[in-house]
Each structure stands twice: as C-alpha cells, then as structure tokens.
N, C-alpha and C positions, 0 to 999 in steps of 0.2 A: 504493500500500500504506500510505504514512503515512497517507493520508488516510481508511484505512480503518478503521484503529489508534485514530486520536483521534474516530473519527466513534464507535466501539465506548465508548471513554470517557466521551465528553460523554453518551450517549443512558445509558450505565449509570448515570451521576453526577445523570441528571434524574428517573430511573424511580424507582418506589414510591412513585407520589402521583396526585392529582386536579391536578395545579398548570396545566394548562390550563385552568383554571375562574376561576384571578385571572392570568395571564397574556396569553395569544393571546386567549381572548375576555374580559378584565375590560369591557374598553371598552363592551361591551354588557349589561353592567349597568346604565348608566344611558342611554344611549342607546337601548337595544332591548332591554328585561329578560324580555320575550317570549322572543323570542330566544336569550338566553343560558340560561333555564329551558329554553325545548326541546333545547338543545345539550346543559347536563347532565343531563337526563334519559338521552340516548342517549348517554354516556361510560359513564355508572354503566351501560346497559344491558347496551354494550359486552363488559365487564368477564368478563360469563357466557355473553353469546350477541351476535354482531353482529348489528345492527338491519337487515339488509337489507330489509329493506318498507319501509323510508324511503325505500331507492333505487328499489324497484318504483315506490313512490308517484309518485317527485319526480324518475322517469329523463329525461322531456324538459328542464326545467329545469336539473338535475346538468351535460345534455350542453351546452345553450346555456353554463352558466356555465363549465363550465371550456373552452369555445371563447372566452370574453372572456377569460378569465386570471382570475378570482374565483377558482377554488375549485383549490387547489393545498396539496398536502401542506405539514405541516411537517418535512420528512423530516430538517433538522438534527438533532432530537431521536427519530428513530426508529429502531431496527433494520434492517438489511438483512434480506431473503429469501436472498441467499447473499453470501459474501467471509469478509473477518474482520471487518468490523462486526455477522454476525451469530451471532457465536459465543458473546455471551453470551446470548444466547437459548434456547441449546440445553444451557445445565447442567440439570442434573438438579434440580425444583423451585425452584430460583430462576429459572432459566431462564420456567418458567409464571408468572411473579408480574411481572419482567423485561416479555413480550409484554402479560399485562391490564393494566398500565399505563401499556405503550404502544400496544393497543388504546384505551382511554379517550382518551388523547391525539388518537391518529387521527380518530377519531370525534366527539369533543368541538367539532373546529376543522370539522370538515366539516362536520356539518351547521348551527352558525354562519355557513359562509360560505355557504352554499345559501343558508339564510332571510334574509340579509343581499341577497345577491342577488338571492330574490325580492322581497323590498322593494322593492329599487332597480331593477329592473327595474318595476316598477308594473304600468301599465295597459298598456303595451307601445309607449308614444308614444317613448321616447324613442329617439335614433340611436345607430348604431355604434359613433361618435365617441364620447358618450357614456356608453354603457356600457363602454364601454374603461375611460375614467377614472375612471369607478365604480367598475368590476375592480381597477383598481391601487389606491384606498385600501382597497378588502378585503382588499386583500396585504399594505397596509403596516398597517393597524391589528391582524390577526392576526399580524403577525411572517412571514408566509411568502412574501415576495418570491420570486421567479424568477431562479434564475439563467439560464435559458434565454433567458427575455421579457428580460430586460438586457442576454442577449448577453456577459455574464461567460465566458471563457475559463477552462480548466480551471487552469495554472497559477497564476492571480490566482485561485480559488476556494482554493488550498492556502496561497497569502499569505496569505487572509484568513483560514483554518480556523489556521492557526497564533497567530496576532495576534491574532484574536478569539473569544472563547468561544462566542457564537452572533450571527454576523456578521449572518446573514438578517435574527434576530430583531432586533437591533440598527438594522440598517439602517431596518425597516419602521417603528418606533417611532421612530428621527429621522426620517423622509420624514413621517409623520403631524403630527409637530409644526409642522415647517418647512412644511409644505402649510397648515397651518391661518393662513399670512399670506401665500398667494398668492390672485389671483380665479381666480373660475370655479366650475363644479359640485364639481370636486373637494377645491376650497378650501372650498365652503360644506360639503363633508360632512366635511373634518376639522377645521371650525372647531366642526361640531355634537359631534362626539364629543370633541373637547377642553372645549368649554363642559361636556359632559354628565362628564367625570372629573375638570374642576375645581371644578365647580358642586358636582355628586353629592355627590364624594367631601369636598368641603372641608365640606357642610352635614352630611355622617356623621362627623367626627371634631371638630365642634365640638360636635353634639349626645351624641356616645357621650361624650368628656373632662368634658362637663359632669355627665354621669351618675354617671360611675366616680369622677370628684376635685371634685366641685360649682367649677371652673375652665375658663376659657377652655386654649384648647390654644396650645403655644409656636409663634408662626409672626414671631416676631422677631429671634432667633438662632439660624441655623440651622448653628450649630458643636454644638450641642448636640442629644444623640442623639435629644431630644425631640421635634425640628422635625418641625413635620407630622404627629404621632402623637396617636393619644388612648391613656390610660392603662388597662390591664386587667390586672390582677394585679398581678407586681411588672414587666410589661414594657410598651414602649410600642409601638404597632400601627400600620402605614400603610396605609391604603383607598385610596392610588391607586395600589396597584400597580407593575408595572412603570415608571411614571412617576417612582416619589418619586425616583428615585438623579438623574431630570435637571433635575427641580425641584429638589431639594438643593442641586445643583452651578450651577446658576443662581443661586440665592439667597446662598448662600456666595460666590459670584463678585461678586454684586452689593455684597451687605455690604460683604465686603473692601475695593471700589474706593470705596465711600460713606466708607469708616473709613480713607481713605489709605493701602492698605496692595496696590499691586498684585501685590510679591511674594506673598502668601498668595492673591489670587484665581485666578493661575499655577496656585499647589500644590492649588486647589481644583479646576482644570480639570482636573490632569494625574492626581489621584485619582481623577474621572469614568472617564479612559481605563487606568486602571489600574485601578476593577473591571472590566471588562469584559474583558481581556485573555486569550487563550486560553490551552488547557494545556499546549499546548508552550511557548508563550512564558512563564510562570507558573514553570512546574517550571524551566527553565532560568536564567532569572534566579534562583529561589531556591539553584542549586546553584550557582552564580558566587560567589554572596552564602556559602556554606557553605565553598567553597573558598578565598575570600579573607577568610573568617571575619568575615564582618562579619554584625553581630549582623541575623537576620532574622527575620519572626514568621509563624504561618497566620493564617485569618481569627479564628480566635477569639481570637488575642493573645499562642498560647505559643510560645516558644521552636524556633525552629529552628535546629540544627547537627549535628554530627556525631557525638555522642552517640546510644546507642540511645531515648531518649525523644523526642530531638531528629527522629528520622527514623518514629516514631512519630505525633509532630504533624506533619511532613511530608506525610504520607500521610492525614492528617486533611481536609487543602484538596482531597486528590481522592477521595474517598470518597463515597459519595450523598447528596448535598444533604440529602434531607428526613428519611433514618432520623439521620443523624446529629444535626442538629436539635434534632428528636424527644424523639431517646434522652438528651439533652444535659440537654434542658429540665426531663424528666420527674425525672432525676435529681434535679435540682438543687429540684423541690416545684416548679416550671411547668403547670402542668397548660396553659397558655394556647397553649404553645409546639406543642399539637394542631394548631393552626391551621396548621403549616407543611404538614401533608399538603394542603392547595390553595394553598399557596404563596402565603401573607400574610405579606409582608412585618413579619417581627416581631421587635424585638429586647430583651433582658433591659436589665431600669433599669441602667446602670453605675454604680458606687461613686465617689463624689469621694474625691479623695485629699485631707489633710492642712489644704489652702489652699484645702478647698470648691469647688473646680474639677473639671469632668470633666474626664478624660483627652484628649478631641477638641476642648476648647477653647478656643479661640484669643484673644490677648492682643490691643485695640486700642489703642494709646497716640496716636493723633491723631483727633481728632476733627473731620470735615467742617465747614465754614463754615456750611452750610445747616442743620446740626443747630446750631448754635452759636447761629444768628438765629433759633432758632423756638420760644420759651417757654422759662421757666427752667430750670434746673438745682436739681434738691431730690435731694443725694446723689448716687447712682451712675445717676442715670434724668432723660429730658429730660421736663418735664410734656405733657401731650399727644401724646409721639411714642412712648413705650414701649421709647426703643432702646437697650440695655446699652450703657453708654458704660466703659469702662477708667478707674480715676482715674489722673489725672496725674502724670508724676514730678517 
C-alpha cells in the first residue's frame, strides 16, 4: 500500500508535461534524431487518440523486442489501471489531463525503444547474446530498467521507492554512463550515445551562449549556477538533460580535489544523492528538521517551518514539477521558463549578494601545485588555464 501511495505521488508530481521528450528519450536526439522525431510525433498523437497502427504496423518487431527486454514501460512515472496509485486519474477533469500526459509519456518511450531496436537489430545477423545487451542499454538509456530482468525482490523495490525519487530512472542513466568504459557491443553503444550528448549537447550550448551573450559558456567553475548553460533570457538552460546534475557533481568533485579542498568534493557528492532522494525520505527528513527547528528550505530556497507559510512552501517540493515551474517563471516576466513543459533543465540567473558572489559559491583558498607551475598569475586568473583561483589570505 505505501508503495502504492508514493507511486500515486511521484506519477502526479511528473504529469502535465511533454518531459519525456528531454528525458527517457533526450539521448536520441543526437544519437538517432530520426528516432526521437518519430517518438514525439506519436506522444503529441497520443495525447487525442492512441496510435495503435504503429502496433498493427510494427506487431512482429514490438513482440521480438520486448522478448529481449528493449521495450519495457516506464511504469515509475505512470498510473495504475487499479489500487491507489490510480486514483488520481479518476478526478473529475484533472483526472483526463492527469492520463494524456501520461499517455504521451507511454507512448513517447515506446515507440523510441521499438525504433531503437529496430536499428539494433539491423539486418538480423546479429545473436541472442547480443541483442540481449543491446536490450539492456535501451533500458538503461530510456531510464526503464526491469525490475523483473534484475531479479529485484519486492521489499528492496520499496527501499529503493522510499530512498529514491525514480530509482529505475536513476539507475539506467548511471548503468549508461559506467557502461560507456566497459568493452564490448554494449560498451560501444553507450560510449556512442555518450559521445553523441556530450559532443551534441556541449556544440548547442557553446553555439546558443554565443548567440544570446556574444560569450563562451562557463565550463570552468562549476559552483556556479552557470556551468554548463547557455544564456536565454534572464535564465540559464542545460541541453544535456538529465545528465547535467552528474556532470555537475563530477566536475564540482573534481575542482574541489584540484583546489585542495576534499571536504567540499564530499558535500559535492553527497548533494548529487540528495537531489535524487525520494518522497518519503524528503518529507521526513524535512519534518525532523521542523521539529528540531533547524532552519530548513524547498527547492526554490524558502523557508520551511512550522509556520502557516512555512508549510505552504513545504508543500511547494511536492507539488507538480512543471505547473509549478511554469507558473513561477511566468510570474516572475520568464516567458523562457515555457521550456519546463518538456523538461529542460532551466534555471532563473541568481542575484549575487553584496560580495558579488553567488549564493552556491564556493570559496578556494589553496591552490594546487600544478596550477601554481603552469603560467603566470595576472590577478585572480592563471594565464592560459582560465581557473578562478581564491586570493590568498
């Protein structure tokens, strides 16, 4: 029953958006943009009418692939047909907004992982073997692992559903990563769609930043909200998707231990697993933190405590992702913050306080040897290396 409670949650908290479109299939944007065009075509189809003629078309195929394990729901993020996960389905008019959104979803990843499989499946030369391992990076680069094919037991699915926000999705995007430095077929295909979201995505957001700020984009300190973004409006945008938060936290990690500082690469790690962390472990830590009044905040940075405001922004961290967003941006003269209904990664410029600093950034007072041997020092910047150095005390 809990697991049916937070399964009702997450799927409400994901709905009223396109956001499987920079998500479960971003990757094939630049990898297979075929692909990813004919997947949202049949989301948006979704939306009014399910595309079944796709399945008439592509029913021998559909059957082969999901006998390998390719083509597998993302059922994290979906409705039940019955329990209490599918009870917000059946309100009256939000309920119907609720299902076409998480029709699009359905739909969006399935026929993604079809065409992904017809690909990979080719001419029909290759083995079992195989296409097995081909099946499993189309799990892991759409986010929908199996917990069946893993052999996951129910009560370690309810660990994880508590622990993590969307464990599946989570997992399959670290398995993609960490695959793309093993050998083998499976390795060459997650080293292709890694090349293809770092390559892609890093030439769209040095070409967009130059457009929007005539400027190179920040990819030197990545404490600042900038990293990785190009500039649109007054906010800055991430094209790699669901990736940026583990490039972020690698790059942050790296920094740190470049700039002698392993405590901060720790709290850079331990911020990775703390967004990611589920709703029950979320709310619970925040009501620990309420009762032992220690000053806590939601995602956007206000105040939480025991206050009626306080329990207002409470309830702001679990609210639907993208209306809330949205509605945030819009207010605020964002018109860019549109972007969140397919779930781009976007966040508003933040204000430096007083000492010209952003809020999220971090102070380095030692500075590596190798930085130290490698061209002069003109000010706060080494010549040739570009790497904010701290001045001294």
């Amino acid at each position: 029953m809990s697991q049916e409670v937070l399964q009702a949650f997450r799927s409400t908290m994901t709905s009223f958006d396109l956001g499987s479109s920079f998500l479960q299939t971003q990757s094939t944007i630049t990898r297979n943009p075929v692909v990813w065009g004919r997947a949202m075509g049949a989301g948006l189809l979704s939306i009014a009418q399910e595309p079944l003629a796709f399945v008439a078309k592509n029913r021998d195929l559909i059957d082969r692939g999901i006998k390998q394990g390719a083509i597998t729901p993302p059922s994290e993020f979906l409705f039940a047909d019955r329990g209490l996960s599918s009870l917000p389905g059946r309100i009256p008019v939000v309920g119907q907004a609720l299902k076409a959104s998480n029709r699009f979803m359905q739909w969006n990843v399935f026929v993604a992982q079809t065409e992904l499989y017809r690909a990979m499946e080719g001419n029909g030369s290759k083995s079992v073997d195989e296409l097995v391992k081909f099946a499993r990076q189309i799990r892991n680069q759409t986010g929908t692992e199996s917990y069946a094919i893993k052999g996951i037991r129910p009560n370690q699915q309810m660990v994880e559903t508590i622990a993590a926000f969307a464990p599946r999705f989570t997992r399959g995007l670290s398995n993609t990563i960490f695959a793309a430095f093993t050998p083998g077929p499976t390795g060459d295909e997650a080293r292709r769609v890694m090349a293809g979201v770092i390559g892609g995505m890093t030439a769209l957001t040095v070409a967009a930043n130059y457009a929007t700020t005539g400027k190179a984009p920040n990819y030197t300190d990545p404490y600042k909200e900038d990293w990785g973004r190009f500039k649109l409006g007054v906010s800055y945008v991430s094209a790699y998707g669901p990736f940026h938060s583990y490039f972020r936290a690698l790059a942050r990690m790296g920094y740190s231990m470049a700039h002698g500082q392993p405590l901060q690469a720790t709290k850079a790690m331990l911020g990775f697993f703390n967004s990611k962390e589920g709703i029950a472990l979320r709310a619970g830590r925040i009501g620990l933190n309420v009762v032992a009044n220690t000053r806590t905040y939601n995602g956007e940075g206000q105040l939480i405590d025991a206050s009626p405001q306080g329990m207002v922004n409470f309830m702001r961290d679990f609210a639907p992702i993208t209306p809330a967003n949205v509605a945030t941006g819009v207010a605020k003269g964002q018109p860019e913050s549109l972007l969140n209904i397919f779930n781009v990664n976007i966040n508003p410029e933040m204000e430096k306080n007083k000492q010209g600093k952003y809020p999220d950034s971090s102070v380095h007072n030692k500075t590596p040897s190798y930085i130290q041997q490698s061209g002069k020092k003109k000010g706060n910047q080494y010549q040739g290396l570009n790497l904010p150095v701290a001045p001294a005390r």
